[in-house]
C-alpha positions as CSV (number, residue, x, y, z in Angstrom):
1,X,-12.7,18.9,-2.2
2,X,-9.9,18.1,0.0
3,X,-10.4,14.7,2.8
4,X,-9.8,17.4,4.9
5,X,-13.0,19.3,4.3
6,X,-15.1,16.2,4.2
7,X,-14.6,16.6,8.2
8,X,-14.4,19.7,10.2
9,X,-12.8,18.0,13.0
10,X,-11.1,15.1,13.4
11,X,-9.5,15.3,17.2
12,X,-12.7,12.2,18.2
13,X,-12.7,10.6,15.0
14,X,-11.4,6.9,15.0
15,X,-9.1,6.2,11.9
16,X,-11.0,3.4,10.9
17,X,-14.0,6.2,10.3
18,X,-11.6,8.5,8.3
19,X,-10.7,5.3,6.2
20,X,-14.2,4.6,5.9
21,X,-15.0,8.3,4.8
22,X,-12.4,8.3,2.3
23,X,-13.3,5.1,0.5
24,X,-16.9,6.8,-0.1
25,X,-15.4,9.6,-1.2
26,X,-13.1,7.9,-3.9
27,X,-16.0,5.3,-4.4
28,X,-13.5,2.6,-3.4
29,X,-15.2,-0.7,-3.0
30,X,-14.8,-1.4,0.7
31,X,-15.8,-3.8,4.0
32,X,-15.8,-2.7,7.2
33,X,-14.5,-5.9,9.0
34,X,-15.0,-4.5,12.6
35,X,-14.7,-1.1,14.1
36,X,-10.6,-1.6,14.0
37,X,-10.8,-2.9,10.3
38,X,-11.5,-2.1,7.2
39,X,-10.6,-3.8,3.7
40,X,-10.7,-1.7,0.3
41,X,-10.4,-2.3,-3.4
42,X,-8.5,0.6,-5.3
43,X,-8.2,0.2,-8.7
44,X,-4.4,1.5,-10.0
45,X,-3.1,1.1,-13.6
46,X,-1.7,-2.2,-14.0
47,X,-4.4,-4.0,-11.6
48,X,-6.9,-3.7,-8.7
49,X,-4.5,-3.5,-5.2
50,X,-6.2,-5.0,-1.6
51,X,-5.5,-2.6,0.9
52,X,-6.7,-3.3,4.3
53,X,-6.3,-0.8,7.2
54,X,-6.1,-1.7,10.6
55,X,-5.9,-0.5,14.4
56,X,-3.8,-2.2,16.6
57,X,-4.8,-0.3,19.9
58,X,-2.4,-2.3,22.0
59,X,0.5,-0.8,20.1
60,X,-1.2,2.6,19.4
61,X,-0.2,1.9,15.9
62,X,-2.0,2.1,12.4
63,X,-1.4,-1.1,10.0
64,X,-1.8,-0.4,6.6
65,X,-1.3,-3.8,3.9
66,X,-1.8,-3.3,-0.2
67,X,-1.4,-6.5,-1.7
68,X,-2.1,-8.3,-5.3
69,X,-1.6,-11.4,-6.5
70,X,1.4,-13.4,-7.5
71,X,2.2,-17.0,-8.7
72,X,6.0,-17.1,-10.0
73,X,7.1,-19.8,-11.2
74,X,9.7,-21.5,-8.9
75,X,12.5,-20.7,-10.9
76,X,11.4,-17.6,-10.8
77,X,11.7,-17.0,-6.8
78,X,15.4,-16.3,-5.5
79,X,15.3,-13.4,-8.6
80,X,12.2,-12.3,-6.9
81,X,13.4,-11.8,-3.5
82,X,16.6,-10.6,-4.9
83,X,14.2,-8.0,-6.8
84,X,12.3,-7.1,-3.6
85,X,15.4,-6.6,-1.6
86,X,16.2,-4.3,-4.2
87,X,12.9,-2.7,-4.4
88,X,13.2,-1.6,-0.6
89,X,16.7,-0.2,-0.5
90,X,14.5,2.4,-3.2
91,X,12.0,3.3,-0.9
92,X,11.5,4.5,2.5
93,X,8.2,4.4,3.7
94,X,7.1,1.1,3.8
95,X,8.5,-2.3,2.4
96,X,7.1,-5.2,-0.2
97,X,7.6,-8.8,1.1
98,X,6.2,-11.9,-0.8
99,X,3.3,-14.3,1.5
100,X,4.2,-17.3,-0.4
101,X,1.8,-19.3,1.2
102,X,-1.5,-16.8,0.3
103,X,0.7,-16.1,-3.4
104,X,0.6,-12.3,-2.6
105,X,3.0,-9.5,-3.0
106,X,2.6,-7.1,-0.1
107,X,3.5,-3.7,0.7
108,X,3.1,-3.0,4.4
109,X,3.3,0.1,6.7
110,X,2.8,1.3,9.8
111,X,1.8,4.6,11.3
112,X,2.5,4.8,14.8
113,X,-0.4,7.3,16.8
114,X,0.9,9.7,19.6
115,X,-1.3,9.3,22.5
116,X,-2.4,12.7,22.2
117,X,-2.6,13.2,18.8
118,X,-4.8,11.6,16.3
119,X,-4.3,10.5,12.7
120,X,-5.7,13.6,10.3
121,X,-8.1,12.2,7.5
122,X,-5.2,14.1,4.9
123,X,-1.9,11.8,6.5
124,X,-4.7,8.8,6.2
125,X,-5.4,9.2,2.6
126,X,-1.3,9.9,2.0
127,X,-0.3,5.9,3.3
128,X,-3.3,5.1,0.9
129,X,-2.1,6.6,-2.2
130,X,2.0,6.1,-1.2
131,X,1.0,1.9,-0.9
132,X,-0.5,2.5,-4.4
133,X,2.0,4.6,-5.9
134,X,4.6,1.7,-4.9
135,X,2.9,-0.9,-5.6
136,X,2.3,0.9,-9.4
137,X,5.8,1.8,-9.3
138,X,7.5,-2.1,-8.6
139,X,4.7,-3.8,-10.4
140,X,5.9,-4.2,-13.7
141,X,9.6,-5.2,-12.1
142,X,7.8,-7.7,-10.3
143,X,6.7,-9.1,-13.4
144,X,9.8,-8.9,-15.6
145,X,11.5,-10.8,-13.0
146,X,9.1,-13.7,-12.7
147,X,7.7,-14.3,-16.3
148,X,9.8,-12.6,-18.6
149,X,13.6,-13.8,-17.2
150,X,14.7,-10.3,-17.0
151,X,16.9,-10.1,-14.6
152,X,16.5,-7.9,-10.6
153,X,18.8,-5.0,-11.9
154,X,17.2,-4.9,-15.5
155,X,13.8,-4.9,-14.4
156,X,14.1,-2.5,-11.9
157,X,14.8,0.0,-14.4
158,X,11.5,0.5,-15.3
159,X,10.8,1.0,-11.7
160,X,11.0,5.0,-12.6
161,X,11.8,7.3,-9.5
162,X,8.4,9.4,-8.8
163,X,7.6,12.4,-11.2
164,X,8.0,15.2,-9.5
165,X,6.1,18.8,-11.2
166,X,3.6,18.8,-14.0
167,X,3.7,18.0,-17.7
């Protein structure tokens, strides 16, 4: 079943809802904060990714955040940035930084709303599963560049573009 069908109209639903729909659908562990909030668990291949939506209603905007943990060592950091700086001129629809202070790596995104046009449950789920996809995707650059010495440009070779087609 497609998110779409779990609804058969979304035009007075608030995102937060959808986001909550969605997570019982996937039987994502979840939390809804407050009605503008909601924090999941989605487990992807290489680890368990923190993805919190949120509504900012001032800005008519919808904040998505994926994030995991990450300690490099100090030595370790200016390939790191290097690596994320890298990471982003790849990708277009969001962007990683590094909280060093919480020790996360963090993917963030933004959708802004039209006024008189909602979010659909279907463009929801998509920023879900694109934060995962990248996250998957950079992880294990990430890691090459903090505890294995390798290099930004080495490690981002394993950074494969997405498959496109079926094998």
């Amino acid at each position: 079943m497609s998110a779409a069908e779990l609804y058969l109209s979304t035009d007075s639903l608030h995102p937060i809802d959808m986001v909550e729909t969605l997570a019982e659908h996937h039987a994502w562990d979840f939390d809804r904060m407050n009605e503008d909030q909601i924090a999941m668990a989605v487990e992807g291949q290489w680890r368990t990714y923190s993805v919190t939506l949120a509504l900012a209603p001032g800005e008519n905007m919808l904040r998505l955040v994926c994030t995991f943990e990450m300690d490099p060592p100090d030595s370790a950091r200016a390939a790191l940035y290097e690596t994320i700086s890298r990471a982003n001129d790849m990708v277009w629809s969001g962007a990683f930084s590094f909280w060093e202070s919480q020790r996360l790596m963090v993917w963030r995104y933004g959708l802004i709303l039209a006024e008189d046009q909602p979010a659909g449950i279907d463009q929801i789920e998509r920023m879900i599963r694109s934060a995962i996809m990248a996250a998957e995707r950079f992880y294990p650059a990430f890691q090459l560049v903090a505890w294995a010495d390798h290099g930004p440009a080495a490690a981002l070779e394993v950074a494969l573009a997405e498959a496109v087609g079926r094998a």
